[in-house]
Backbone as CSV, one residue per row, in Angstrom:
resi,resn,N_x,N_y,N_z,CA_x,CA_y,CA_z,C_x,C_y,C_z
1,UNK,0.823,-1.178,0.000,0.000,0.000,0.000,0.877,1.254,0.000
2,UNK,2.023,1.391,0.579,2.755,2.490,0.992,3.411,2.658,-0.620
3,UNK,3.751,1.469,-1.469,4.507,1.632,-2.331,3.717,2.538,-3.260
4,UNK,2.364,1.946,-3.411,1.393,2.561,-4.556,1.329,3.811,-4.352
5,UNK,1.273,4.715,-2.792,1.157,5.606,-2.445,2.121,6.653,-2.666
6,UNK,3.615,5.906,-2.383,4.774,6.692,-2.469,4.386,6.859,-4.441
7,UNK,4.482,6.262,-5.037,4.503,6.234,-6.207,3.171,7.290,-6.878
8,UNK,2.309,6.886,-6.674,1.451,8.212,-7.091,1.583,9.901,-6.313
9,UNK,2.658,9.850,-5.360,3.192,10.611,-5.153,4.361,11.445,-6.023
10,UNK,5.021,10.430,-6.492,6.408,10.551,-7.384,5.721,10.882,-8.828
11,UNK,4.518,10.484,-8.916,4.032,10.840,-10.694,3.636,12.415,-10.372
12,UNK,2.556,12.851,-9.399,2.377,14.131,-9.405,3.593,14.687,-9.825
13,UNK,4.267,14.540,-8.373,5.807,15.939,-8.284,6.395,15.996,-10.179
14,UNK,6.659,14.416,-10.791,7.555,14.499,-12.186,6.002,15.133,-12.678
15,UNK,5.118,15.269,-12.823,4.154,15.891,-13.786,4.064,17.912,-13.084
16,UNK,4.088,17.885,-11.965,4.117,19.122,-11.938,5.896,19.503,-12.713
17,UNK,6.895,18.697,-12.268,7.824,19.500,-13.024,7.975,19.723,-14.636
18,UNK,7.401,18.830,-15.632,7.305,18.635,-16.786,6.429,19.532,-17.376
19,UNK,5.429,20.285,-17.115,4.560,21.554,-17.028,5.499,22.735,-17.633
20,UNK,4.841,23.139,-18.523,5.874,24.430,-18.979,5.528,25.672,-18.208
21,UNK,6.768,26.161,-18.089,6.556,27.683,-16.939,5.956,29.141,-17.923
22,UNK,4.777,28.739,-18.620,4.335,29.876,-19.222,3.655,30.292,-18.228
23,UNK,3.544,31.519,-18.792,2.440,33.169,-17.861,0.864,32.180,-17.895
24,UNK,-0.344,32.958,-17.438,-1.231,32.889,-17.353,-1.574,32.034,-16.113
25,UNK,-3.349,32.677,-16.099,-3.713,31.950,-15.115,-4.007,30.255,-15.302
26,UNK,-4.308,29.576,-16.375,-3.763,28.059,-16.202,-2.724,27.392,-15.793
27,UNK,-1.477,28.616,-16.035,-0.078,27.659,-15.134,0.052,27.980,-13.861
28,UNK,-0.810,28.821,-13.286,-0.710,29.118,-11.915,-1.535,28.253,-11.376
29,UNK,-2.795,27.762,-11.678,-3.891,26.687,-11.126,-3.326,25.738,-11.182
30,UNK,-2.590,24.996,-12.277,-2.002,23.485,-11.956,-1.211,23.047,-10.829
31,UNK,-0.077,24.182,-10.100,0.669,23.527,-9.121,-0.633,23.701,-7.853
32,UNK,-1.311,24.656,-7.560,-2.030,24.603,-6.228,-3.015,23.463,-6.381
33,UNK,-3.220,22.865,-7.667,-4.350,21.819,-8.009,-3.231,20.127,-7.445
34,UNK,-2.273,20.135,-8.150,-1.433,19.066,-7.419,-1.158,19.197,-5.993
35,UNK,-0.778,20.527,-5.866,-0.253,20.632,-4.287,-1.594,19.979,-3.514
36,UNK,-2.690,20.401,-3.602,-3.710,19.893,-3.105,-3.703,18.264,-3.044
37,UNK,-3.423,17.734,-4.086,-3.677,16.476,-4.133,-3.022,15.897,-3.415
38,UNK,-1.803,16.423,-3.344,-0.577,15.528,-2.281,-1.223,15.558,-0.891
39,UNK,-1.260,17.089,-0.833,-1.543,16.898,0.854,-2.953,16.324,1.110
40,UNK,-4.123,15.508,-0.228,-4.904,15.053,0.281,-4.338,13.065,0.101
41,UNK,-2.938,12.882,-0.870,-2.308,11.539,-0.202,-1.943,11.730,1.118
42,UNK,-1.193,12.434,1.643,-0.166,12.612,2.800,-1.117,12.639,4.256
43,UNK,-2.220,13.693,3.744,-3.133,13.300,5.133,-3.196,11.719,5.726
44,UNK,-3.738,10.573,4.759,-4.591,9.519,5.265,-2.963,8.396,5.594
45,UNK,-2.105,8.685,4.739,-0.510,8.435,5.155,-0.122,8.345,6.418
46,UNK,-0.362,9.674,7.132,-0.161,9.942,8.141,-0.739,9.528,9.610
47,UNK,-1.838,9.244,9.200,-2.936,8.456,9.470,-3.006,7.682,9.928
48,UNK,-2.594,6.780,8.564,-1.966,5.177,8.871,-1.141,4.992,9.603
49,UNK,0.120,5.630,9.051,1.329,5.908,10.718,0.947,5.561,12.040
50,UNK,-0.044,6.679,12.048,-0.135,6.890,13.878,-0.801,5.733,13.977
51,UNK,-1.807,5.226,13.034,-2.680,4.137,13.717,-1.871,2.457,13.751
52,UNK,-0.640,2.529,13.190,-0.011,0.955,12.715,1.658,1.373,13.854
53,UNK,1.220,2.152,13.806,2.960,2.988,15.207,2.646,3.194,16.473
54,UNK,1.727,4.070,16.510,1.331,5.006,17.760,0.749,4.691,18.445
55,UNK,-0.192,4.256,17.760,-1.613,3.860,18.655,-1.613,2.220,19.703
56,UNK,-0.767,1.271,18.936,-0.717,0.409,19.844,0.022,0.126,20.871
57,UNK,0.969,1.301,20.963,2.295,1.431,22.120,1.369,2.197,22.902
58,UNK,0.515,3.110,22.684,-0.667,3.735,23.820,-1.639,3.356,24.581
59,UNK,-1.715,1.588,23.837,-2.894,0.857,23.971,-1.966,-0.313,25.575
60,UNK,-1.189,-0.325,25.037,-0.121,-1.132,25.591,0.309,-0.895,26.897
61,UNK,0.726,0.675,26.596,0.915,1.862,28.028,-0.086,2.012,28.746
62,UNK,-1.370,1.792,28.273,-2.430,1.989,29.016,-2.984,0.791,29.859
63,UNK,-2.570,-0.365,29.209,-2.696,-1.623,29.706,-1.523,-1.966,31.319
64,UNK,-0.437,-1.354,30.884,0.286,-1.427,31.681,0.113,-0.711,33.158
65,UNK,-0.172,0.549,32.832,-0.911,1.193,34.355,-1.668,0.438,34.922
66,UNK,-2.685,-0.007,34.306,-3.374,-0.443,34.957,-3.308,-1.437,35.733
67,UNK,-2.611,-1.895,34.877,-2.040,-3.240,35.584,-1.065,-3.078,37.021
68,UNK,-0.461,-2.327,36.939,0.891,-1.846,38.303,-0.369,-0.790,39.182
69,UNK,-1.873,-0.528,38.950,-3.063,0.373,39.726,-2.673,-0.643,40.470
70,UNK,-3.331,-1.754,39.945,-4.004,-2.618,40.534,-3.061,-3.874,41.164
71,UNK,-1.668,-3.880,41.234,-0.679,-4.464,41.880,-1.500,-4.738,44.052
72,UNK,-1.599,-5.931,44.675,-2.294,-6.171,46.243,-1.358,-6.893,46.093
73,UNK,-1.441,-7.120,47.776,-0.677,-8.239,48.387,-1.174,-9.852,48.484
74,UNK,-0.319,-10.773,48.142,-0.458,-12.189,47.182,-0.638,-12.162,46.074
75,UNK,-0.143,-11.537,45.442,-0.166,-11.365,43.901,1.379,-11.852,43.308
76,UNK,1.293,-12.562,42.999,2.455,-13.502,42.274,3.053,-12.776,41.152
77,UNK,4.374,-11.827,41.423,4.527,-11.239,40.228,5.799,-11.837,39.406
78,UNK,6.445,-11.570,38.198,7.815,-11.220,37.681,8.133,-10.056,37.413
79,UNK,9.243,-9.496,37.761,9.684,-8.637,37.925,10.727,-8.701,36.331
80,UNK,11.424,-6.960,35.683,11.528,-7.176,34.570,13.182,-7.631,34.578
81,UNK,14.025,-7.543,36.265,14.790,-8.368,36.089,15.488,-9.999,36.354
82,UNK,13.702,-10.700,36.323,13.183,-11.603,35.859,13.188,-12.882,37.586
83,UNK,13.033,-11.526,38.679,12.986,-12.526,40.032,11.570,-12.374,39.824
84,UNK,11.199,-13.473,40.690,9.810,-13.898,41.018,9.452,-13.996,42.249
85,UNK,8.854,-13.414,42.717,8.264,-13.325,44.005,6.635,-13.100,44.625
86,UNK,6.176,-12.816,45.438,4.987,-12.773,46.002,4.683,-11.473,46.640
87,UNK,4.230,-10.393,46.371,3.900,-8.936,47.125,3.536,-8.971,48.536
88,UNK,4.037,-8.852,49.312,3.970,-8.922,50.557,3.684,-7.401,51.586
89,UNK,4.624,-6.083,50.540,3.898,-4.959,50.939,3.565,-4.245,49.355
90,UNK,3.047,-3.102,49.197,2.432,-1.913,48.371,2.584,-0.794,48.798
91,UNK,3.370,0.135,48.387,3.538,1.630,48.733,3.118,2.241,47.335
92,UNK,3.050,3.450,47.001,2.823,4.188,45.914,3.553,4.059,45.011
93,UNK,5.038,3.939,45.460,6.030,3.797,44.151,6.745,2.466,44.417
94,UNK,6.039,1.634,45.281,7.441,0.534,45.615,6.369,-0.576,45.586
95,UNK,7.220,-2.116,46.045,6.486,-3.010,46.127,7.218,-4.145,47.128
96,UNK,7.332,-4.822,47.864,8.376,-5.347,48.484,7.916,-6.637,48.230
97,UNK,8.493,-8.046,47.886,8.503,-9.018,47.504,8.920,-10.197,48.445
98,UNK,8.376,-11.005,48.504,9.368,-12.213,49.558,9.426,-13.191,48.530
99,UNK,10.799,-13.337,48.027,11.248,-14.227,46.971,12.212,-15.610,47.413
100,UNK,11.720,-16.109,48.432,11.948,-17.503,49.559,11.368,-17.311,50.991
101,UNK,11.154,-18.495,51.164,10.041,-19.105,52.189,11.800,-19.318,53.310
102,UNK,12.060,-20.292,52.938,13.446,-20.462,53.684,14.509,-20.297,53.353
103,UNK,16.188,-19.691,54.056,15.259,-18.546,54.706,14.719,-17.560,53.890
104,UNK,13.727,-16.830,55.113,12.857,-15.849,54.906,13.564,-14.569,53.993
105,UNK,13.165,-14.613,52.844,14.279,-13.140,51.988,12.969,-12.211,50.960
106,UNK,12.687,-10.858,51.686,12.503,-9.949,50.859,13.222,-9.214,50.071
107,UNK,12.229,-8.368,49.253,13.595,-7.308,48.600,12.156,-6.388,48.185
108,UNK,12.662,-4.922,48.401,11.865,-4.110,48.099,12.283,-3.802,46.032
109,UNK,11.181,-3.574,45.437,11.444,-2.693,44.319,10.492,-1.925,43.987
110,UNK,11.189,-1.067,42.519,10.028,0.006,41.836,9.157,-0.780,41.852
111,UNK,7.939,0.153,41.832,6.799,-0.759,40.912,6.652,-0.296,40.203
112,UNK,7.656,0.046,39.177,7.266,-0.123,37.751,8.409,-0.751,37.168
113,UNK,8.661,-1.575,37.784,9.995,-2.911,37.253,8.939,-4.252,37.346
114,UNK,7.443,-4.042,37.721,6.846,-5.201,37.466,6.812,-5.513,36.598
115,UNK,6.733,-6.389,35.604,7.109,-6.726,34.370,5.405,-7.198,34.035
116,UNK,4.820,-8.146,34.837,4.038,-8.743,34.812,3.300,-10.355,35.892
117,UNK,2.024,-9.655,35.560,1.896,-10.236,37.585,0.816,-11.466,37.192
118,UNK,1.243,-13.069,37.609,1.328,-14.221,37.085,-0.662,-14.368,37.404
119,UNK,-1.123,-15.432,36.511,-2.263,-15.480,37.451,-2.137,-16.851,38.451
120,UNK,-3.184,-16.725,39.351,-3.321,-17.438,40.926,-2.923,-18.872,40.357
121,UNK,-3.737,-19.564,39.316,-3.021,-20.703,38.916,-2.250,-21.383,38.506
122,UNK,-1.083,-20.310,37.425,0.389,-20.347,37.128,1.116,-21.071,37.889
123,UNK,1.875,-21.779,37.636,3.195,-22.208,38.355,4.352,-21.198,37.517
124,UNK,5.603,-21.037,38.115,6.687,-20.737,37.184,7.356,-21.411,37.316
């Protein structure tokens, strides 16, 4: 799709340059008549961009908050430098983990190094 696009792009521009630079008002209407046309390819172009780029890294980011909102205690997480542990406390920006039973070993981190928080029936 992008190719067809780039390409009926590339025929305008070589047809506006091939246009002879005589006086009158017909050689003045042809470039604002192409110029138009481009910027009505380039709009839906652009378009596409945001919607095949943008939009699903926002969808993603948005998934992710929510997910670290909603971070409680017994929640089986991985962390993104890939320990596994059990939430034991919740602060606003932290999360503290007990990652062995024996012995007993926490470790506080960000919470936003959760990577992703397992469900209840998972094993890892």
């Amino acid at each position: 799709m992008f190719e067809h696009v780039a390409g009926q792009v590339v025929n305008a521009v070589l047809a506006a340059a091939e246009q002879p630079a005589g006086g009158g008002q017909a050689a003045n209407a042809a470039p604002t008549n192409q110029m138009t046309s481009m910027l009505i390819l380039f709009v839906p172009m652009i378009l596409v961009m945001w919607l095949f780029m943008f939009r699903p890294n926002q969808k993603r980011e948005q998934e992710r908050q929510t997910m670290l909102a909603g971070l409680a205690k017994g929640d089986k997480v991985i962390m993104s430098s890939g320990i596994i542990g059990n939430i034991v406390g919740v602060t606003e920006k932290t999360v503290v983990l007990r990652v062995s039973e024996e012995p007993p070993v926490k470790m506080e981190f960000l919470r936003s190094s959760v990577s992703r928080v397992m469900p209840r029936d998972e094993k890892a």
